[in-house]
N, C-alpha and C positions, 0 to 999 in steps of 0.2 A: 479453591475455585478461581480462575483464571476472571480479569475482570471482560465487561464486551469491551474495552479498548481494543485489547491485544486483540480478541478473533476478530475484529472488526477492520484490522489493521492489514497481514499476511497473507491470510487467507482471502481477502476483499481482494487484495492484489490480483494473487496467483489465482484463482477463479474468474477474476476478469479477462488477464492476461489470454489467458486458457480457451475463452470462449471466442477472443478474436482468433488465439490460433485455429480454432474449426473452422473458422468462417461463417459470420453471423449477418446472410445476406441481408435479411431482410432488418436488420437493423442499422445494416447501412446504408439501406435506401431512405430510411428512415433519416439518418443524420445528415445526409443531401439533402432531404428539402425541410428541414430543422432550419430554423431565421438563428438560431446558436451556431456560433462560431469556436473551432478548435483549432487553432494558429497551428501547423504542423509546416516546417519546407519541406521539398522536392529532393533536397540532397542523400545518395544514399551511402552508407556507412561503409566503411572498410571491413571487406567479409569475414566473417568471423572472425571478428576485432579482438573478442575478448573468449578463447578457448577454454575448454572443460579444466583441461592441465593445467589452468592459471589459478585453477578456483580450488583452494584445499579446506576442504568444509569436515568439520566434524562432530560429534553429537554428546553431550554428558549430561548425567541427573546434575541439575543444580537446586540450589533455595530461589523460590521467587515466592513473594509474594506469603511467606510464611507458611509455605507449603514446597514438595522437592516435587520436579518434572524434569522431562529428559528436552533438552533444549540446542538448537544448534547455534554456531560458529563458523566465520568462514575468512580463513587469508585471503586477500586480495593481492597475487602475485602478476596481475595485467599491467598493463605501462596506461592503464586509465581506471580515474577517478570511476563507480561503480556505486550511483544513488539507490539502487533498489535493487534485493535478491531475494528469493523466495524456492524455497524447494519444496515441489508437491510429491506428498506419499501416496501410493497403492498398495492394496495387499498383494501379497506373492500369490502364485496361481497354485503354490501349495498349499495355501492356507483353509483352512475349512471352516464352516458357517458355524461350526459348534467353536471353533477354536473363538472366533471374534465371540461371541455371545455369552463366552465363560471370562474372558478377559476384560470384555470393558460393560458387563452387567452392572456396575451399578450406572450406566446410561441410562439403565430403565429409570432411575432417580428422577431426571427429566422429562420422562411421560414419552420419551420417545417408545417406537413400537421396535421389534427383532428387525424388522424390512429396512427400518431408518439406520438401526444398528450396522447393519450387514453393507448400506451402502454409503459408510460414512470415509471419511480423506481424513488429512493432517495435514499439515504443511510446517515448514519453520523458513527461518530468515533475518532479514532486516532491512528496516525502511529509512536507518538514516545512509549515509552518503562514507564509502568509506574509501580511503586514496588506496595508490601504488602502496604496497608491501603493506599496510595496514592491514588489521584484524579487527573484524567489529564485535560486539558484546553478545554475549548469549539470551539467546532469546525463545522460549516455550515452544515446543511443538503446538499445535492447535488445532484441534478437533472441528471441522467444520459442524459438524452434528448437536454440538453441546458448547456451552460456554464451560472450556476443560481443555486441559492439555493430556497430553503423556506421561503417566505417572509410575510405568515400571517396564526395565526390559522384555519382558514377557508381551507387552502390547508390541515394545518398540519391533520384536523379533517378527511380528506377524506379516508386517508392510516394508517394501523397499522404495528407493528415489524413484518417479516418476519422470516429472518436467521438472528443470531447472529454467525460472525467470530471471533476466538480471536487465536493470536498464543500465549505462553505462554512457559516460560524459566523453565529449568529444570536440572542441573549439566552439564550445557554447551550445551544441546541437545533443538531446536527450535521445539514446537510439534503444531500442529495443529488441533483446534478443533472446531465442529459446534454445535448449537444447533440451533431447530425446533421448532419458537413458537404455531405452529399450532399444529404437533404432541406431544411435550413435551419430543422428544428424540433428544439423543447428536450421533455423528458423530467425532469418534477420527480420523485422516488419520493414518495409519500404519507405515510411515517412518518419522523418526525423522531429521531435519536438524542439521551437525553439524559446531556449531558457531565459535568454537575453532578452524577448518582445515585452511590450509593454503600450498596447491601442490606448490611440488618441481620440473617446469621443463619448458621449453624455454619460454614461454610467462611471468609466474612468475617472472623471473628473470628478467626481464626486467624492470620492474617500483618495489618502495619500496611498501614494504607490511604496510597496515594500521593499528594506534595505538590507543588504547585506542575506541574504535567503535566497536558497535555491527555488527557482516558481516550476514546477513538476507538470501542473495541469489547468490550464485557461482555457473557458466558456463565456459566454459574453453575446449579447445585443441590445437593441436599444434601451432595452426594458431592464434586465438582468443582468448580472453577473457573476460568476464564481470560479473561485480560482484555489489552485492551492500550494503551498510554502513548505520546502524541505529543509532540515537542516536548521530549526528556528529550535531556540535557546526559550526558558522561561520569562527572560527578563526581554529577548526582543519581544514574546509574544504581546507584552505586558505595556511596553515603548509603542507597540501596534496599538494596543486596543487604545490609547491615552493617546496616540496621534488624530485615531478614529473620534473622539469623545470630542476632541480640540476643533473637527471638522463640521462638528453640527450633530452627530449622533449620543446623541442623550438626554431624550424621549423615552417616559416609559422604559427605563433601563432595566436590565435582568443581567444582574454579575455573578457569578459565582465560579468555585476550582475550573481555572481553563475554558470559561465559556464566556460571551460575552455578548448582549444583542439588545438595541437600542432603534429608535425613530430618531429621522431629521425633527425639529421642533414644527416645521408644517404638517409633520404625517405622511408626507410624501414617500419620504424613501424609509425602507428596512435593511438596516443589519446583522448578520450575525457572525458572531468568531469565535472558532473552537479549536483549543490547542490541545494537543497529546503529546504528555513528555518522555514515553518510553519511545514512542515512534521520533519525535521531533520533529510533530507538522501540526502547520495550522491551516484550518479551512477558513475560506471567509465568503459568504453568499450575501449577494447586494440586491434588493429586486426594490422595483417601483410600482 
């Protein structure tokens, strides 16, 4: 059994990704008049920066986890660093409802019904950050349906590539982009995240700002904040949380593997900080 890290990790991605590619109007009216703030600029990317042809991804049973699943791989032959990739699977339109239902039955182990069965995904990829020519580790397919990967050619045979996500680094600026293996067209998003910001104003000041880590994703108002860190090591996650303790939070503390969440001593403010070291991020949520 695959732990909730890992599906919590790719799949959280590429299902997010995914839902902005439809167009999710009504949640973006929503984040318009949200008092949260997502720092993005205006600049837009160099078109199809980073081609299908650069990306040579491939798929093998490995050991994880003292269990074997079929898990992907991918060279990074772009002329840019490439923080996030994810490839979502579909079933082939020859696939048939009995075929998925004989192959991954023991789903029903998890109480799911044949309907959940039949319309479940996979995805694989990697959430840390890999350079020009590099290759990143293999990493589980993942069953949105089930805390579970891919465990034999016979499933892997039943579903092909979907959507490929990749975010991809650019003069500081985090850009976002899809590609369609069915249509054969890319999908750039228009706004650029930038990696470099760092707001100057009541919730900031409260906890040290993070060193040497990639920051992916900031939220933030007067009240709250959260953000999140790619590319973090054990030992920074650990230099984080001991900066954070240094600051005033360590109240009512709650430590344990990769987690960490404490009160200022007046009760005023809360922390919390959570690191994953297969992924190599840490989340950190500040509220008042």
């Amino acid at each position: 059994m695959i732990r909730n890290k890992v599906t919590f990790g790719i799949l959280a991605f590429a299902l997010a990704i995914s839902c902005c590619i439809a167009g999710c109007s009504s949640s973006q009216k929503q984040d318009e008049e949200s008092t949260a703030t997502t720092k993005k600029s205006q600049v837009l990317p160099k078109k199809n920066a980073v081609r299908i042809e650069d990306i040579k991804w491939q798929v093998k049973s490995v050991a994880f986890s003292g269990d074997r699943y079929f898990a992907l791989s991918y060279t990074n032959n772009s002329n840019y660093t490439i923080s996030k990739l994810a490839i979502k699977f579909a079933r082939k339109q020859t696939t048939t409802n009995e075929q998925i239902l004989k192959e991954f039955s023991k789903l029903h182990d998890y109480d799911l019904s044949d309907q959940e069965i039949l319309e479940g995904i996979f995805a694989g990829g990697s959430l840390k950050s890999v350079a020009p020519s590099s290759t990143s580790e293999y990493r589980p397919l993942e069953l949105d349906s089930a805390n579970d990967g891919i465990t034999s050619i016979e499933q892997y045979n039943l579903f092909e590539p979907d959507i490929m996500i990749l975010q991809y680094i650019d003069d500081g600026k985090l850009y976002t982009e899809n590609y369609d293996f069915q249509s054969r067209e890319y999908t750039i998003e228009p706004d650029a995240f930038d990696t470099t910001q760092w707001p100057k104003n009541r919730t900031t000041s409260k906890i040290p700002r993070p060193k040497d880590m990639l920051l992916t994703e900031l939220n933030y108002d007067d009240d709250s904040l959260n953000f999140t860190m790619s590319d973090v090591t054990l030992a920074q996650f650990e230099e984080y949380v001991s900066s954070c303790k240094k600051a005033g939070f360590t109240s009512e503390p709650s430590e344990y593997a990769g987690n960490y969440s404490a009160k200022t001593k007046d009760g005023a403010w809360d922390i919390s900080i959570s690191y994953t070291a297969l992924d190599g991020t840490m989340i950190v949520y500040l509220s008042n």
